[in-house]
C-alpha positions in Angstrom: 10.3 -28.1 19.3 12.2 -26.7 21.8 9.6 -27.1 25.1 9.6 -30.9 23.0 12.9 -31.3 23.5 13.4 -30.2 26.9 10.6 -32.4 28.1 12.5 -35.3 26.6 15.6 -34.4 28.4 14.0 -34.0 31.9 12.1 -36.9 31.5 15.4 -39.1 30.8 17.4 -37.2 33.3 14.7 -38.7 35.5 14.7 -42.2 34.4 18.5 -42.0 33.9 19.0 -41.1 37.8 16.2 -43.2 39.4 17.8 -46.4 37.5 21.4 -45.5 38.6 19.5 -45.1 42.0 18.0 -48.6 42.3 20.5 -50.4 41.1 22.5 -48.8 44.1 19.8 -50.1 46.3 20.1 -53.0 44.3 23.5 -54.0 45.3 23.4 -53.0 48.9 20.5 -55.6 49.3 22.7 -58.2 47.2 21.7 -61.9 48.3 25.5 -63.8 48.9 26.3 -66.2 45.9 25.7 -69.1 48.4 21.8 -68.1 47.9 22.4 -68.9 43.8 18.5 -68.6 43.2 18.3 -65.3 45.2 21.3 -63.8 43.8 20.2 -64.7 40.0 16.9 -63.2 40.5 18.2 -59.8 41.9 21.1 -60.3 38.9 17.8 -60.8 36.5 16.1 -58.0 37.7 19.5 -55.5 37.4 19.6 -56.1 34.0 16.5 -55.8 33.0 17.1 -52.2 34.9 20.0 -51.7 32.7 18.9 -52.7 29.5 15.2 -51.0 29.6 15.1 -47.9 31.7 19.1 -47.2 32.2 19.9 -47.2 28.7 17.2 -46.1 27.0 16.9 -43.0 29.1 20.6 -42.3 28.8 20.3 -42.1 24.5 16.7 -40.2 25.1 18.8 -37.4 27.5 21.9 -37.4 25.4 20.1 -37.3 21.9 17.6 -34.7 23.1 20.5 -32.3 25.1 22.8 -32.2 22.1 19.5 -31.6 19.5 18.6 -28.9 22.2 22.1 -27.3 21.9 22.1 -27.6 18.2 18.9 -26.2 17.7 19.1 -23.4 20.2 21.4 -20.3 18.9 21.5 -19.2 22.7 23.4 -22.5 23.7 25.9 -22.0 21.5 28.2 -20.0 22.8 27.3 -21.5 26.6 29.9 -22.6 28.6 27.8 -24.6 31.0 25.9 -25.9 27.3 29.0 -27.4 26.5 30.2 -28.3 29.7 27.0 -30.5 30.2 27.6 -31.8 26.7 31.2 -33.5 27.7 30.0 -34.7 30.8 26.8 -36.2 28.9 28.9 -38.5 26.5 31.3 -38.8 29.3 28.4 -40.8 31.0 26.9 -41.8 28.3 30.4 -44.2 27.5 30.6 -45.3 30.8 27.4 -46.1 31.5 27.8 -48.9 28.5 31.3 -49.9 29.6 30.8 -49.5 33.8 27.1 -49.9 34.0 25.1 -51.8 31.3 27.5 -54.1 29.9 28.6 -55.4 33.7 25.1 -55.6 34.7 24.2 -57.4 31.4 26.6 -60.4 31.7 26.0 -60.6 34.9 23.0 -61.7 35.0 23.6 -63.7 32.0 26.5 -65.6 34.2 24.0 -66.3 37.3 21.5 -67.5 34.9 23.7 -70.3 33.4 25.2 -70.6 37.1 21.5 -71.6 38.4 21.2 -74.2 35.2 24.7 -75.3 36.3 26.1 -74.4 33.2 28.4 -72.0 35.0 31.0 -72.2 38.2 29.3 -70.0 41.1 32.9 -68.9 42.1 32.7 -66.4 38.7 29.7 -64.6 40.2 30.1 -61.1 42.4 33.1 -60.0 41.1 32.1 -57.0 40.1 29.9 -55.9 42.5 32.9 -53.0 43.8 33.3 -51.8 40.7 29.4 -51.3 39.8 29.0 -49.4 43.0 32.0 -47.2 42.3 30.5 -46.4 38.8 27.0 -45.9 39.9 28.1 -43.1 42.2 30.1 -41.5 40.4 27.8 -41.1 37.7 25.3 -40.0 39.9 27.0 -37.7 40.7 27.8 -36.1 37.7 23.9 -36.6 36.4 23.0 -34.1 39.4 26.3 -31.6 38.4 24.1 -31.9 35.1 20.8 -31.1 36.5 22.9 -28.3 38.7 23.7 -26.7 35.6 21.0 -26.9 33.9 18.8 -24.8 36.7 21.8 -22.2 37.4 23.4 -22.5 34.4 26.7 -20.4 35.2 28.2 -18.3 32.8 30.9 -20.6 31.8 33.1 -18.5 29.2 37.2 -18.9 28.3 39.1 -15.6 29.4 40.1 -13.7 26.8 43.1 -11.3 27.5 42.4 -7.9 27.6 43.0 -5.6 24.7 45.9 -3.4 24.4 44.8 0.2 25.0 47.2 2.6 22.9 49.6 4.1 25.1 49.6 2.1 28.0 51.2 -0.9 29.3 54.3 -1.3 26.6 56.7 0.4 28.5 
């Protein structure tokens, strides 16, 4: 179970970072809005990104880290465990709010912009605020694979116990 497991999380790590990867590729190589058909089929093709590798190998990592860390008695008193388990549902929420739901109606909105069902002049507003997202949660996805190889020992101080005879006084 546990080789299982971490085979599941390396291999969504992987999709996870090589989506968040194109889709950064993705938007450099953006077609202007003026090109509607261009634009729409790059918008087409970013969600489809989103919605079938992005997403699905964000829940695969997630769900298969935390079962790891549930199932492993060694991870549970693992500060870099745990730290990798905040910053896991940190991305994991704002991959849906910064990454897949953006990317989702996008391309939704440059679809009915080609039929003419939708004003042009909505398109590529949030093509800053993708980027921005994207790298930062790159970036955390590789502090996540950092800790995973080195994994630090990441443990809260305790204070020192009081020795009798010394230091009241």
């Amino acid at each position: 179970m546990r080789r299982s497991l971490k085979f599941l999380h390396t291999m969504g790590a992987i999709g996870l970072m090589g989506a968040m990867a194109s889709l950064l590729v993705m938007l450099n190589a953006m077609p202007p809005v003026s090109d509607l058909t261009a634009y729409a089929a790059m918008r087409g093709a970013m969600g489809a990104i989103a919605t079938w590798i992005f997403f699905p190998s964000l829940g695969v990592t997630l769900i298969a880290g935390l079962l790891a860390i549930g199932l492993n008695r060694g991870f549970h008193g693992a500060g870099w465990a745990w730290l990798k388990a905040a910053t896991g549902i940190l991305v994991f929420e704002s991959g849906f709010v910064g990454v897949l739901g953006p990317m989702q109606q996008e391309a939704e909105l440059s679809a009915g912009a080609l039929m003419g069902k939708v004003d042009p002049a909505m398109l590529a507003q949030t093509l800053g605020p993708e980027r921005n997202t994207l790298w930062v949660l790159l970036a955390i996805a590789t502090l996540n694979v950092a800790l995973g190889i080195w994994r630090p020992r990441l443990r809260r101080r305790t204070e020192s116990p009081v020795v009798p005879g010394e230091g009241a006084g």
